[in-house]
ROFIPA-479323 format. One record per atom (N, C-alpha, C, CB): residue number from 1; residue in one letter; x negated, y, z. Coordinates in pm, whole numbers. Glycine has a CB too. Layout:
N
    nr   rest       xx       yy       zz
   NUM      A        X        Y        Z
...
END
This chain:
119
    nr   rest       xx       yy       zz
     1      X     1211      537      720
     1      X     1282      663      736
     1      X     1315      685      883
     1      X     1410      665      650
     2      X     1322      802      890
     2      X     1352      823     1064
     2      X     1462      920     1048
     2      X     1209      897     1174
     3      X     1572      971     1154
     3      X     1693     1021     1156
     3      X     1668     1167     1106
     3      X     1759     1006     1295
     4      X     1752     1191     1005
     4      X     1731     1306      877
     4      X     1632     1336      826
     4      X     1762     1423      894
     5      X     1560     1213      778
     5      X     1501     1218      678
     5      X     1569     1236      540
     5      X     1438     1123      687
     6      X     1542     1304      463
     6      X     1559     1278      287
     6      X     1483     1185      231
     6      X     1522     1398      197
     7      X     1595     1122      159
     7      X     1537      998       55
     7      X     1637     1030      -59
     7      X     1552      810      118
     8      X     1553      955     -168
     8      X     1606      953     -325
     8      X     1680      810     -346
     8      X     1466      969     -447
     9      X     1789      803     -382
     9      X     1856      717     -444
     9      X     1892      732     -571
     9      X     1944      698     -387
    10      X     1891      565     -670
    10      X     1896      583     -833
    10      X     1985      468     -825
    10      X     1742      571     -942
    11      X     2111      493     -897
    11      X     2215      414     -916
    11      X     2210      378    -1053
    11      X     2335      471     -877
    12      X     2251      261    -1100
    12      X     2280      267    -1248
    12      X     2095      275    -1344
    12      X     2401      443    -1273
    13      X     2105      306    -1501
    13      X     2027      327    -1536
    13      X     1932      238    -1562
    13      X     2013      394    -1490
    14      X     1804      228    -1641
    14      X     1674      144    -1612
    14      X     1660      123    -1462
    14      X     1537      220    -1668
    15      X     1598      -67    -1432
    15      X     1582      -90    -1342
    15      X     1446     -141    -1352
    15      X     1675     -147    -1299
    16      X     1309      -62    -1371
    16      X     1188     -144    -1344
    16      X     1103      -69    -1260
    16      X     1114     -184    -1467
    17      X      997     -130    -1239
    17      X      930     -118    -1074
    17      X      720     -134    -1159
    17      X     1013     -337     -913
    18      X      685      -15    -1232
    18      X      519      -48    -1284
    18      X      423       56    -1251
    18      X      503      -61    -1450
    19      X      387        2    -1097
    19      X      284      113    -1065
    19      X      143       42    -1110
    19      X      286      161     -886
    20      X       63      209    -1132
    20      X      -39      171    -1182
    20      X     -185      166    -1060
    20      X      -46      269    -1306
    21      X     -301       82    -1110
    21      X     -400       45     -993
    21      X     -397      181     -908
    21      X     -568        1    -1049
    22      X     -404      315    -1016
    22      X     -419      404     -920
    22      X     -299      483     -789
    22      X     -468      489    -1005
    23      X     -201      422     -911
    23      X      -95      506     -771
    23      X      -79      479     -624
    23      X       51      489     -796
    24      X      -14      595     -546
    24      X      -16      594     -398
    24      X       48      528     -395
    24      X        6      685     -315
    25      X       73      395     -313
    25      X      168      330     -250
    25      X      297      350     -185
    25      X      120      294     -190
    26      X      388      277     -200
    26      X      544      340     -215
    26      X      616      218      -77
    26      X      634      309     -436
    27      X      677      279      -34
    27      X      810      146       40
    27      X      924      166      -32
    27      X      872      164      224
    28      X      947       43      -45
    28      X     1074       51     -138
    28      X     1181       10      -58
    28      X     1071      -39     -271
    29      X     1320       55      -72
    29      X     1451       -9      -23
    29      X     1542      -47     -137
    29      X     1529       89       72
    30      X     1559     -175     -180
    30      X     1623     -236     -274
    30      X     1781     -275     -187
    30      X     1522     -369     -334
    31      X     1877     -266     -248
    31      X     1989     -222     -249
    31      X     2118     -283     -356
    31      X     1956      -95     -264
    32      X     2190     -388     -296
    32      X     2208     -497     -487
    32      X     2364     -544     -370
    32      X     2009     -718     -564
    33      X     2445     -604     -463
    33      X     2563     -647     -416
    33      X     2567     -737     -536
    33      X     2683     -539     -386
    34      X     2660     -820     -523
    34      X     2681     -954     -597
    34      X     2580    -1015     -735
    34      X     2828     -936     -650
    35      X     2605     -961     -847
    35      X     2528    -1003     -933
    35      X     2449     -930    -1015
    35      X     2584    -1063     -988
    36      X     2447     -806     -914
    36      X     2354     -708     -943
    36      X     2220     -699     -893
    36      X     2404     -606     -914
    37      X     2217     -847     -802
    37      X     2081     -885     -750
    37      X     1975     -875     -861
    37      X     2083    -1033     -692
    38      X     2054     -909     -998
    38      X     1939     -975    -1087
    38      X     1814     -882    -1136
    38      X     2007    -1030    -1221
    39      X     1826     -782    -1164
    39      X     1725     -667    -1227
    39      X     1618     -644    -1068
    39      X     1842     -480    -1290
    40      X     1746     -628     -951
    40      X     1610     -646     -804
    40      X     1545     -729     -798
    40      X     1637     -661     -664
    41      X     1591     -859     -857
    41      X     1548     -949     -801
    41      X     1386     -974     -887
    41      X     1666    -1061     -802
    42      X     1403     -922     -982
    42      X     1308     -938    -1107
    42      X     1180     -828    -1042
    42      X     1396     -878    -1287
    43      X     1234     -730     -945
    43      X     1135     -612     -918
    43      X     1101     -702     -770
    43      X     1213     -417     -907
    44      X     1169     -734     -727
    44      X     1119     -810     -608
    44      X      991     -938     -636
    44      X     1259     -880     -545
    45      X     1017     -987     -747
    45      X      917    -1138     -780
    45      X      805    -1054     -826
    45      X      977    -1275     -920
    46      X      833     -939     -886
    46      X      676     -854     -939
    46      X      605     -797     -799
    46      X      712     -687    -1062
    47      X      689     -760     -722
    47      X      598     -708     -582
    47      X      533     -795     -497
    47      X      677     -638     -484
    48      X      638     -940     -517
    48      X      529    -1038     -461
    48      X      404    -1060     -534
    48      X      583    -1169     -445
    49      X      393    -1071     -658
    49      X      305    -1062     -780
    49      X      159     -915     -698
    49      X      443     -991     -961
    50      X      241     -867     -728
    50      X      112     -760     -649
    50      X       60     -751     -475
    50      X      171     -598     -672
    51      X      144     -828     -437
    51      X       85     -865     -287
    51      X      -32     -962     -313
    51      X      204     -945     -180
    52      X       36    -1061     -400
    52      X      -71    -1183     -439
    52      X     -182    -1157     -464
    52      X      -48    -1256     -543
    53      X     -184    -1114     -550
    53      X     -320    -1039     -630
    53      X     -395     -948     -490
    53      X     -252     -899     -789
    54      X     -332     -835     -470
    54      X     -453     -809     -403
    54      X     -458     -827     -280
    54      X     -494     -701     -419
    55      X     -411     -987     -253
    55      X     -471    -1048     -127
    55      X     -589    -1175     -228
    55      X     -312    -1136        2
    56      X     -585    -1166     -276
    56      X     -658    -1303     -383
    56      X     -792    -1186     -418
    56      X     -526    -1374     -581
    57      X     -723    -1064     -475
    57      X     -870    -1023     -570
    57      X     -925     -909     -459
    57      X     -834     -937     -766
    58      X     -844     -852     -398
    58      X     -883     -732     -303
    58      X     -895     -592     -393
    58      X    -1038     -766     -223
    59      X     -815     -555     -509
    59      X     -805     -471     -543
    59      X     -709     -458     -622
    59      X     -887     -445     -565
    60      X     -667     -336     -732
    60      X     -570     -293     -814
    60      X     -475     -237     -751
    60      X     -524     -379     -888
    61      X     -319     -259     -747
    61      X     -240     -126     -641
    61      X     -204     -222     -549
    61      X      -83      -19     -703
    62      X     -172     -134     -467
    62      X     -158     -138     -290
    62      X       21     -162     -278
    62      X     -223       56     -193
    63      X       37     -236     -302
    63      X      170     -228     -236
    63      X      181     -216      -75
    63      X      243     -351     -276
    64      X      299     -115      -96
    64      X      378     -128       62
    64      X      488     -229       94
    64      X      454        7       97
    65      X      588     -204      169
    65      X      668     -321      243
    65      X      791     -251      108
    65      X      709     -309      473
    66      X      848     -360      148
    66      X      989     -329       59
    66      X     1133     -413      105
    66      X      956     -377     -111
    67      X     1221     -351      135
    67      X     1353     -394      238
    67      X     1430     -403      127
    67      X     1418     -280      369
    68      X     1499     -534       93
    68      X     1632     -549       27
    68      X     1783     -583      133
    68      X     1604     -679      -80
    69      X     1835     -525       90
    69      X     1990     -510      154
    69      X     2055     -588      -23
    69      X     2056     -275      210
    70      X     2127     -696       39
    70      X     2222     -764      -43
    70      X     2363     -790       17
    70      X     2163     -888      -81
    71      X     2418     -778      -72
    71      X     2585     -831      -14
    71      X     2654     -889     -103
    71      X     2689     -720       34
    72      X     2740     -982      -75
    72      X     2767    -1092     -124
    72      X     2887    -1101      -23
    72      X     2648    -1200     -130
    73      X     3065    -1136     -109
    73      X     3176    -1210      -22
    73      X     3123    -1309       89
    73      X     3271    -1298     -120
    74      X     3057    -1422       44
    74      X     2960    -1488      126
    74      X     2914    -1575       98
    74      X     2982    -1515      219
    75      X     2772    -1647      175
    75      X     2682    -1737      125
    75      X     2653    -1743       38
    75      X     2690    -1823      131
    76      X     2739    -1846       37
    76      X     2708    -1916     -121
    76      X     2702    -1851     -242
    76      X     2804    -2008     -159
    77      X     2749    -1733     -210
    77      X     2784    -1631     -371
    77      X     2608    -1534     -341
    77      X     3007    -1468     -356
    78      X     2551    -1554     -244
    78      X     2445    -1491     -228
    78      X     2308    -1562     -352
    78      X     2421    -1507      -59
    79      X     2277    -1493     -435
    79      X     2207    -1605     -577
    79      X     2082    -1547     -541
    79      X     2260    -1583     -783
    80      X     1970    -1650     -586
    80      X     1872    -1644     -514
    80      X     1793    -1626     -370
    80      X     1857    -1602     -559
    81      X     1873    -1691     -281
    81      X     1898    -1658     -154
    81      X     1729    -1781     -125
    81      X     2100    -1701      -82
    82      X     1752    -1900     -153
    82      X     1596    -1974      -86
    82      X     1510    -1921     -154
    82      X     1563    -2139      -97
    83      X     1521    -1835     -293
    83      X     1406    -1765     -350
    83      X     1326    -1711     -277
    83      X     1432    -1679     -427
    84      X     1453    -1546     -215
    84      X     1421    -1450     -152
    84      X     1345    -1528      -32
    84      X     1539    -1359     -124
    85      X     1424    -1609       86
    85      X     1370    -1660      170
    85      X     1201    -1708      202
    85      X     1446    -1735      164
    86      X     1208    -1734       60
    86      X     1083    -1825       15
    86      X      933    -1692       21
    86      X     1125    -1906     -190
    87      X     1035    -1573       -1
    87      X      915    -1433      -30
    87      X      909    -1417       83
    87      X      946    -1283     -115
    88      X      990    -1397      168
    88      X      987    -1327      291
    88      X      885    -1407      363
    88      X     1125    -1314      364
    89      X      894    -1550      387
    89      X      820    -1644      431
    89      X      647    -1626      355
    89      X      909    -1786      394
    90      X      649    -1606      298
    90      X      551    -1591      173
    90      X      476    -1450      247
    90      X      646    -1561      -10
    91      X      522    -1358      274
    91      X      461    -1207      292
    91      X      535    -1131      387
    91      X      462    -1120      157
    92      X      532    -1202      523
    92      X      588    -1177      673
    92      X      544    -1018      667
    92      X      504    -1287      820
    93      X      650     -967      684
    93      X      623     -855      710
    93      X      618     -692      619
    93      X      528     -895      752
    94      X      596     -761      499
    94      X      628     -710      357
    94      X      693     -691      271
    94      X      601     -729      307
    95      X      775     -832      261
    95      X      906     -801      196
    95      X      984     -857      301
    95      X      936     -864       45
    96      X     1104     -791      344
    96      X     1199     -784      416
    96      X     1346     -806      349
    96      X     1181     -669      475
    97      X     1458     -880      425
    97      X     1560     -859      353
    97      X     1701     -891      450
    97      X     1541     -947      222
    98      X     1782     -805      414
    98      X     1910     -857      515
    98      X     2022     -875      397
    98      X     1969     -722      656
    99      X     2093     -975      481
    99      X     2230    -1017      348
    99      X     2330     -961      422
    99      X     2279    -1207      303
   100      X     2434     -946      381
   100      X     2563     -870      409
   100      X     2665    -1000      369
   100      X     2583     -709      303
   101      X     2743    -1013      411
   101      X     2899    -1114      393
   101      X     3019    -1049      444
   101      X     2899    -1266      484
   102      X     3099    -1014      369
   102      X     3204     -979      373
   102      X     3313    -1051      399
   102      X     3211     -932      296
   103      X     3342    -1188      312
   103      X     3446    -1247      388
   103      X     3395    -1419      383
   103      X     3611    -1207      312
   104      X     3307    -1437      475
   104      X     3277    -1570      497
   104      X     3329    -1618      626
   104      X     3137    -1591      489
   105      X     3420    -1753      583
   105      X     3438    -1805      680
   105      X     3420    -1890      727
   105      X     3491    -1803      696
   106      X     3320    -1978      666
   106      X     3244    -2074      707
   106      X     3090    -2078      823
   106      X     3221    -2111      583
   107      X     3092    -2158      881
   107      X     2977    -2121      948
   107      X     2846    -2076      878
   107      X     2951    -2221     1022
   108      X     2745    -2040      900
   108      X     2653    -1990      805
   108      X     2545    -2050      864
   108      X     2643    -1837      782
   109      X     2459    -2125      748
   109      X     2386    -2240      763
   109      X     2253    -2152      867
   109      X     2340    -2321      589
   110      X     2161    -2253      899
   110      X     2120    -2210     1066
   110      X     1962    -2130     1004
   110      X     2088    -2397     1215
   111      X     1934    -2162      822
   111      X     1780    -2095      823
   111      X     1845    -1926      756
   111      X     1631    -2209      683
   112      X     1966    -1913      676
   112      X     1994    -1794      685
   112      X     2023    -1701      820
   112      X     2083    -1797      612
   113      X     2069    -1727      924
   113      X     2162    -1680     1024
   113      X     2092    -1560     1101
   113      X     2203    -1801     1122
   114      X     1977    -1565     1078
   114      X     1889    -1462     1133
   114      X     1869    -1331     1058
   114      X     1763    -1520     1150
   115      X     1901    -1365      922
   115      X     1929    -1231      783
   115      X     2040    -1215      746
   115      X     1868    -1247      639
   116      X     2161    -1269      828
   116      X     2292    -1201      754
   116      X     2336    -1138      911
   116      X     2431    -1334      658
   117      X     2426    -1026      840
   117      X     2517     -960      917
   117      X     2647     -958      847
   117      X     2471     -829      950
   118      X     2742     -935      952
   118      X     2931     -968      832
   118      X     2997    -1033      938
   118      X     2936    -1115      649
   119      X     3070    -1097      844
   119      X     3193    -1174      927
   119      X     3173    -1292      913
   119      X     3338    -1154      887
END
């Protein structure tokens, strides 16, 4: 997005993510706070699922990049955090993600520190 752009936001509701071989390719911005990671997190492991594939087969749909924003009091309450890590590492450049901490006051271990912003 670039400055005043329009975008669609969906709060609440069904949370699934099933494009078909033919559809145009989408960027997604995933958007989750405490334990509402879980339904993203389920659309996030399917997009790696379709990166996989068509870097393996070279066809079916095209995914684009997709940015998750999470927030979490802190760290540790961040769930699935070496998962996510594990994607990002997995598909540099594709799936993206920043964590949010609100009230952490512990130091924040040194392989997150580069994806959180907070206190």
């Amino acid at each position: 997005c670039t400055l005043d752009s329009e975008v669609a936001l969906r709060v609440g509701g069904d949370f699934f993510f099933d494009p078909q071989p033919g559809d145009s390719p989408v960027e997604l911005v995933l958007i989750a706070g405490g334990v509402g990671i879980n339904p993203l997190f389920s659309i996030l492991r399917h997009i790696a699922d379709l990166h996989g594939y068509q870097e393996s087969k070279g066809n079916g749909y095209k995914m684009g990049t997709v940015k998750l924003y999470y927030s979490a009091k802190n760290t540790s309450e961040l769930l699935f955090k070496k998962n996510i890590l594990g994607l990002m590492n997995a598909f540099p450049g594709k799936i993206t993600c920043r964590f949010h901490v609100t009230q952490q006051s512990s130091q924040i271990c040194k392989e997150l520190q580069p994806h959180v912003t907070g206190k």
